[in-house]
C-alpha positions in Angstrom: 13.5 -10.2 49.5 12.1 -12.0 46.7 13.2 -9.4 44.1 16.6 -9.4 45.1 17.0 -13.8 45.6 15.3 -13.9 42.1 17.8 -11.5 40.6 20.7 -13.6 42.1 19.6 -16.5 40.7 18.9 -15.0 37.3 22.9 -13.1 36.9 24.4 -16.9 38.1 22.2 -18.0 35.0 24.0 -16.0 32.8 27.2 -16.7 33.6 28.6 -18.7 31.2 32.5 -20.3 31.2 34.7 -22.1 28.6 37.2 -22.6 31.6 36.2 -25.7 34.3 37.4 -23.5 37.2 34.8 -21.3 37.8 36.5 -17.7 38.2 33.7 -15.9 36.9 31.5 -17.2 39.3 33.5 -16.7 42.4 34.3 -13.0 41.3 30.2 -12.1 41.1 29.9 -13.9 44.3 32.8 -11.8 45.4 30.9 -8.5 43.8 28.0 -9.2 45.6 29.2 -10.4 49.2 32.1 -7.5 49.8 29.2 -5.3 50.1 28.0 -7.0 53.5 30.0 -6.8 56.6 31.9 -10.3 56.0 35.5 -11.6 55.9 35.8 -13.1 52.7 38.6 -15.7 51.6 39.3 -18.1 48.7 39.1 -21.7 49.6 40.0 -25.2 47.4 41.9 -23.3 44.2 37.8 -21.2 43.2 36.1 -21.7 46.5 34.7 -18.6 48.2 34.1 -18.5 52.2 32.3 -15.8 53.8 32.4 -15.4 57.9 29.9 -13.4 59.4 30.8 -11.9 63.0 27.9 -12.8 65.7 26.3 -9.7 67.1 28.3 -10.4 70.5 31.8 -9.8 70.2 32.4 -12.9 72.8 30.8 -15.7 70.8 32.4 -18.8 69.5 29.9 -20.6 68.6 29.8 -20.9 64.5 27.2 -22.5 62.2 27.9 -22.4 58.5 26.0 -23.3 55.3 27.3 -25.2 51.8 25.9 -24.5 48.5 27.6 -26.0 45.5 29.3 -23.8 42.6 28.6 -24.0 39.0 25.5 -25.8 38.0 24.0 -24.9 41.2 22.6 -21.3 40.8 19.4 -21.5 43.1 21.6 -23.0 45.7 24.1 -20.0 45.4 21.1 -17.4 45.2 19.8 -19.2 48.6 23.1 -18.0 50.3 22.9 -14.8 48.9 20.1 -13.9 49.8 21.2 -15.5 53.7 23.7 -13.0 53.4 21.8 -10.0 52.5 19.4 -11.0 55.7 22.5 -11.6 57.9 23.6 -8.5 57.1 20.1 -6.7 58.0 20.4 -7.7 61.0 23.4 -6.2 62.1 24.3 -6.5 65.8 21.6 -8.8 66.4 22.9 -11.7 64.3 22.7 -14.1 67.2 25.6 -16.5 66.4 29.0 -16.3 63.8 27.7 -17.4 59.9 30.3 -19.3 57.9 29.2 -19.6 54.3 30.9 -22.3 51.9 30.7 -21.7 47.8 32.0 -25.5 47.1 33.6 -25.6 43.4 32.1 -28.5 41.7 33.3 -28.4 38.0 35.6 -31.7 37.2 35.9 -32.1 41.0 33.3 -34.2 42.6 35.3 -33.9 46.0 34.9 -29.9 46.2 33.9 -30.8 50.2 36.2 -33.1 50.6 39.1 -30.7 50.1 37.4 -27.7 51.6 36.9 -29.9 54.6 40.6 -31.0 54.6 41.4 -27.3 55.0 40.7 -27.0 58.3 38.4 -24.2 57.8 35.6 -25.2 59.8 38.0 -26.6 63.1 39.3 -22.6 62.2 36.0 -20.6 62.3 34.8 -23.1 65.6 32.2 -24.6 63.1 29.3 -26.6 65.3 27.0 -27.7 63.1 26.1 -27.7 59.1 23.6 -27.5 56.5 22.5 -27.7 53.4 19.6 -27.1 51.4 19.2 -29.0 48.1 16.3 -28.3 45.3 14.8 -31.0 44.0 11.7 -32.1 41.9 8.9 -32.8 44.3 5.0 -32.9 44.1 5.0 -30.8 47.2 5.7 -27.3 46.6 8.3 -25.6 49.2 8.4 -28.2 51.7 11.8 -29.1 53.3 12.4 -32.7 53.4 14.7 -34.5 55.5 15.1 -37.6 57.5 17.5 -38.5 60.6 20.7 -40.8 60.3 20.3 -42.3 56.6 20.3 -39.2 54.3 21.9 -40.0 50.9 24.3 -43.5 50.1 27.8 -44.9 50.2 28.5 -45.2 46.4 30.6 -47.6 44.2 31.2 -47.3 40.9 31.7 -51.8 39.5 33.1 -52.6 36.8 33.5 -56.2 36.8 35.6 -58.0 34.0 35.1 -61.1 32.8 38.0 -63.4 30.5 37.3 -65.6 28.5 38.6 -67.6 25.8 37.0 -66.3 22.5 36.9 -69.4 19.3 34.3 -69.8 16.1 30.9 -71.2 17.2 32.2 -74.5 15.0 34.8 -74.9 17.9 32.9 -73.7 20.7 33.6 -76.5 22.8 37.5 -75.4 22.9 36.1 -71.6 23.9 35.3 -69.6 27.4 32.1 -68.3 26.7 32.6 -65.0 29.0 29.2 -63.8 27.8 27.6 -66.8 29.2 29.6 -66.5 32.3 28.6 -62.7 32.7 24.9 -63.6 32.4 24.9 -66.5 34.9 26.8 -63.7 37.3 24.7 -61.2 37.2 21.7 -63.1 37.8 23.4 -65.2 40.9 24.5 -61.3 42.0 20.7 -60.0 41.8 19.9 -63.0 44.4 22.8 -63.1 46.5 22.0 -59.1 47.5 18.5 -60.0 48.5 20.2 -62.6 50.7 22.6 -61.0 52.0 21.7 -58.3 54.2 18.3 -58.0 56.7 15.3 -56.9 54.3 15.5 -53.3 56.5 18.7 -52.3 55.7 18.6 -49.6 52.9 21.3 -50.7 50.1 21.3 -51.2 46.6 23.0 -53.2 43.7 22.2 -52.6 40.3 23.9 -52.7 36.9 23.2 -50.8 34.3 25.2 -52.2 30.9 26.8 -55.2 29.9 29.4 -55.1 27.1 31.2 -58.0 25.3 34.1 -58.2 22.6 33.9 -60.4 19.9 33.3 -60.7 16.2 29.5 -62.2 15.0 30.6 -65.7 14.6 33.1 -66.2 17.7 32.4 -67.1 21.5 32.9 -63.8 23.3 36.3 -63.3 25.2 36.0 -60.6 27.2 32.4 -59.4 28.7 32.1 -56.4 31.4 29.7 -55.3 33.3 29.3 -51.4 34.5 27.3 -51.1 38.0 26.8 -49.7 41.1 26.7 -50.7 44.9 25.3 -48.6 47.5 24.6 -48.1 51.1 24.0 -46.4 54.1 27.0 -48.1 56.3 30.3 -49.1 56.1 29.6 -52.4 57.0 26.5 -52.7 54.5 29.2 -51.8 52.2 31.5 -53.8 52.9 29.4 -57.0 53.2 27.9 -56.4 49.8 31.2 -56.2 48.1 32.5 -59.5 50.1 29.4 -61.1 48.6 30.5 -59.9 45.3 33.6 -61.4 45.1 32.5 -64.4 46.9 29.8 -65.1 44.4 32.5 -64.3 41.8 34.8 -67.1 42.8 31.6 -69.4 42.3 31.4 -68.1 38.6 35.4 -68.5 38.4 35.1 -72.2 39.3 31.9 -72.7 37.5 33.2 -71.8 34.0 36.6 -71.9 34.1 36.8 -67.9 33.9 38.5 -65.0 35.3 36.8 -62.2 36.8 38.1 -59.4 38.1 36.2 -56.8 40.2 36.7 -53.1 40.5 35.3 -51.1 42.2 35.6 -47.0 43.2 34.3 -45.5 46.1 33.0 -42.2 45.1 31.5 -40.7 48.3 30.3 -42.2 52.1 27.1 -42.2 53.1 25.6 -38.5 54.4 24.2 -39.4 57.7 22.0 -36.9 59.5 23.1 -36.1 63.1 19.5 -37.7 64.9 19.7 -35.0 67.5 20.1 -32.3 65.3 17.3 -33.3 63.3 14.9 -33.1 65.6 15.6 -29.7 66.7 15.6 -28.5 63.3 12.3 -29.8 62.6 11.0 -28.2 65.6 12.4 -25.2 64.4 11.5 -25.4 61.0 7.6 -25.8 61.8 8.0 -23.1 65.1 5.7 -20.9 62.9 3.3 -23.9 61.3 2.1 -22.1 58.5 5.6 -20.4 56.5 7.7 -23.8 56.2 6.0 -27.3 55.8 8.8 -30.3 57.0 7.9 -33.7 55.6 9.9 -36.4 57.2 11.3 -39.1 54.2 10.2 -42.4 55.0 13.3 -43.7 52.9 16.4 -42.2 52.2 17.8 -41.3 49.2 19.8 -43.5 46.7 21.8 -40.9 45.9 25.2 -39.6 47.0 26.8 -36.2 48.1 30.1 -35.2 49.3 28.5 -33.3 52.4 29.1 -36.4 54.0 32.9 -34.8 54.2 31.7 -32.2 56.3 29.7 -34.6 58.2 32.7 -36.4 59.2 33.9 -33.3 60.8 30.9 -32.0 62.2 27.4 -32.4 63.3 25.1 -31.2 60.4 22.1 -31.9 58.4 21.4 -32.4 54.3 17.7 -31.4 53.5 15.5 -31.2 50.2 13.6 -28.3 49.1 10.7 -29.3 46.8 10.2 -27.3 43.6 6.5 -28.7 43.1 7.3 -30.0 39.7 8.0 -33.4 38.9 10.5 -32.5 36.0 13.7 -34.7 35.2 16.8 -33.2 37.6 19.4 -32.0 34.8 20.5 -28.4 34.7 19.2 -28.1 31.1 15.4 -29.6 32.0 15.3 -28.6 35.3 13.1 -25.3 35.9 11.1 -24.2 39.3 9.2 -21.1 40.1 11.5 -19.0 41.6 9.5 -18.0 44.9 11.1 -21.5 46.0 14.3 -19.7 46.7 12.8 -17.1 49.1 11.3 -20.2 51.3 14.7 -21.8 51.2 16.5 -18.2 52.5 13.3 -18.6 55.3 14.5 -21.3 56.1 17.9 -21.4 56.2 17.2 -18.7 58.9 14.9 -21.0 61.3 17.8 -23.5 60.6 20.1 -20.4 62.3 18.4 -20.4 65.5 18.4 -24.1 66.1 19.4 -23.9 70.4 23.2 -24.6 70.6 23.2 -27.4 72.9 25.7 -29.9 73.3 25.0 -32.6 70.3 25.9 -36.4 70.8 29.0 -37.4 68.2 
């Protein structure tokens, strides 16, 4: 196995494309999967799906397994390899294996259209999962938590006018500089306020840009943020705080603000039952797999949470044992990791099929 998962990795490495849409990628994945027994089909424009048939003829029951496209070649080895050990097992493969390649390049809702589909209501999908690398001190341990998984995120952009004049008139000026600092400091305390110290959220802003020449007032300052959470009513309470503390400003200074703000993804919630039966079946043997249950979740997002919306399923983290910045130029792992992340996808195969609260 390791030869093989390593190999898979290393060709995905290789592959190198001008164009955003990721054909040269689906047709090695192509190469590679028509030589297992598996129904293959094209999905969202340079998607890939590949079904599996359960050793029993009879069965409808259907688990299936995402891995991101380009930028993601451990995560498409991972599957690769699945499907080389599906295949090995031939009439014993105990239930039907759905596995989703999820284009990514200039599309950041890849699941979201694979999802709209229908393909998993199609293939009687029950449950979902994904594996995700990730820099970590501990060295192939799968990490997970149940319900709050990875954020709700916003993109702000928050404008605010002014009235720009030379300092020797500032009195006849808006100073929207002024206004944008007095805002984001009142924003900083109003989210401590506003929801109970438990609830996992976060508001930060990371640049703050104003237009106007070296001896004028500022008209025009904006500040570029983001809001996150874990509900939709976290969420939306933030945001209603946001424009409540901007009408203060407004009044305050004689400004206008205006607030923008672009959902990019919800919040990838981990069903609770599910969890717990993967971790029992994750540890089963105690010595191949460790689990590590997050205390926190993670301020990150991911557009699983499409498939979630459709079906029970869980997002995990597979620790590389390197603390290295996560970029696909910096990021490098011994490759072993992906043979414990094939291991476990296949515990996460025999999780019991029973009925799951939704």
């Amino acid at each position: 196995m390791p030869e093989n998962t390593s190999r898979f990795y290393r060709d995905l490495c290789q592959i190198t494309e001008a164009d955003p849409q990721e054909i040269k990628l689906r047709d090695y994945l192509t190469e590679v999967l028509k030589q297992h027994p598996c129904r293959l089909s094209e999905i969202a424009a340079t998607g890939l799906a590949a079904y599996f048939r359960a050793g029993d003829s009879n069965c409808r029951h259907t688990v299936a397994f995402r891995s991101e496209m380009k930028g993601h070649e451990g995560h498409m080895a991972m599957l690769l390899g699945l499907a080389r050990e599906i295949a090995l097992m031939g009439p014993t493969l105990p239930i039907n294996v759905l596995l989703l390649f999820q284009p990514v390049e200039g599309d950041i809702n890849g699941a979201k259209r694979i999802a709209a589909t229908g393909i998993l209501k199609q293939y009687d999908v029950e449950r979902i999962f994904s594996l995700h690398l990730t820099p970590s001190e501990i060295k192939g341990a799968i990490m997970g938590r149940p319900l709050e998984m990875m954020a709700k995120t916003g993109d702000l952009e928050i404008t605010v006018h002014g009235k720009g004049t030379p300092f020797s008139t500032y009195e006849k000026g808006i100073d929207s500089l002024l206004a944008g600092c007095v805002l984001l400091q009142r924003l900083y305390k109003m989210e401590k306020s506003c929801l109970p110290t438990d609830s996992f959220r976060l508001l930060k802003f990371s640049r703050m840009e104003s237009k106007g020449s070296p001896d004028t007032i500022a008209e025009k300052t904006v500040l570029h943020g983001t809001l996150r959470s874990y509900s939709e009513k976290d969420f939306s309470a933030l945001l209603y705080g946001i424009r409540q503390t901007v009408e203060q400003i407004q009044e305050e200074h004689s400004c206008k603000i205006d607030v923008a703000c672009s959902e990019i993804h919800p919040a990838v919630l981990n069903d609770e039952d599910l969890f717990e039966m993967a971790r029992e079946a994750l540890g089963s043997d105690g010595r191949a797999l460790r689990f590590v249950t997050l205390r926190k979740p993670i301020l990150a997002s991911d557009d699983f949470s499409y498939y979630l919306q459709k079906v029970p399923g869980l997002y995990l983290l597979l620790g590389t044992g390197e603390e290295a910045p996560f970029s696909p130029k910096a990021f490098t792992f011994d490759e072993s990791i992906l043979d414990t992340g094939v291991s476990a996808y296949l515990h996460l195969l025999r999780v019991p099929l029973v009925p799951l609260r939704r």
